[in-house]
Structures are given as structure tokens and as C-alpha cells.
C-alpha positions, 0 to 999 in steps of 0.5 A, a space after each residue: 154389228 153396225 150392218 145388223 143395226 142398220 137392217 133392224 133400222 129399216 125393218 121395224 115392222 112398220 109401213 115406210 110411211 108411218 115408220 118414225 125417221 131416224 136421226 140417221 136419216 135426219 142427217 142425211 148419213 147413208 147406211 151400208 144397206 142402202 149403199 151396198 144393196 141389202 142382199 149384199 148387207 145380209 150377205 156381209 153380216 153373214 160372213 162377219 158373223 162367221 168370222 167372229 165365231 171362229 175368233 171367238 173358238 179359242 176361248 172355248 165355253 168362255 166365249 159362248 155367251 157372246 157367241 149367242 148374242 152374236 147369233 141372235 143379233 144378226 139372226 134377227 136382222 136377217 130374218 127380218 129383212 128376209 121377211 120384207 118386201 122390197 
């Protein structure tokens, strides 16, 4: 969920200059969306997100909470990110 992180982290709604800077870019530390590309980053997330549903098959009705939460995290990073202008 480090990807979906770090498309909320750049997408808080707020105008690049006014946004508070992260500790992350304090450090200097890169995040995957500003290395791979964001359409690249959402695209990942996806397939990530898929992948893990399908792990998370075998434990049947067991599973599902963590499913949805699953769901809802990179939801919201994708709608998000989706929403912004580039």
C-alpha cells in the first residue's frame, strides 16, 4: 500500500504551494510516483490490488474485511490522483 501512500501524499486537495512538505521530501527520498510516472503508479497499485484479492480468495468470508480495506485504500488513491490535474 506504499504506492497508494504515496498518491494520497501528493494529492491532499491542496494547491502545490500551500501543501505542508512532507518529511519525505525533507529527506530528498524519491516516491514511486515521481520515478515511474503517475499513470504508471496507478496502473501498478491496480495490479497489485488485484493480485492481493486473489490471495486473499482462499480465506473466503475471512478475508473479506481485509479485502474492502484493500479496496477502499487504493480506490482512494486512484480517485484521487484521477481527479487532479497534472
Amino acid at each position: 500500500m506504499q504506492i497508494a501512500g504515496d498518491l494520497l501524499d501528493g494529492n491532499a486537495g491542496v494547491a502545490v504551494e500551500k501543501r505542508p512538505e512532507s518529511s519525505r521530501m525533507k529527506r530528498k527520498k524519491a516516491a514511486y510516483p515521481s520515478v515511474v510516472g503517475v499513470v504508471t503508479a496507478r496502473e501498478r497499485l491496480a495490479e497489485l490490488l488485484q493480485l492481493s484479492l486473489r490471495e486473499l480468495d482462499g480465506f473466503e468470508l475471512r478475508g473479506e474485511p481485509l479485502a474492502a480495506i484493500a479496496r477502499y485504500i487504493v480506490g482512494r488513491a486512484i480517485h484521487l490522483d484521477a481527479a487532479r490535474p497534472h
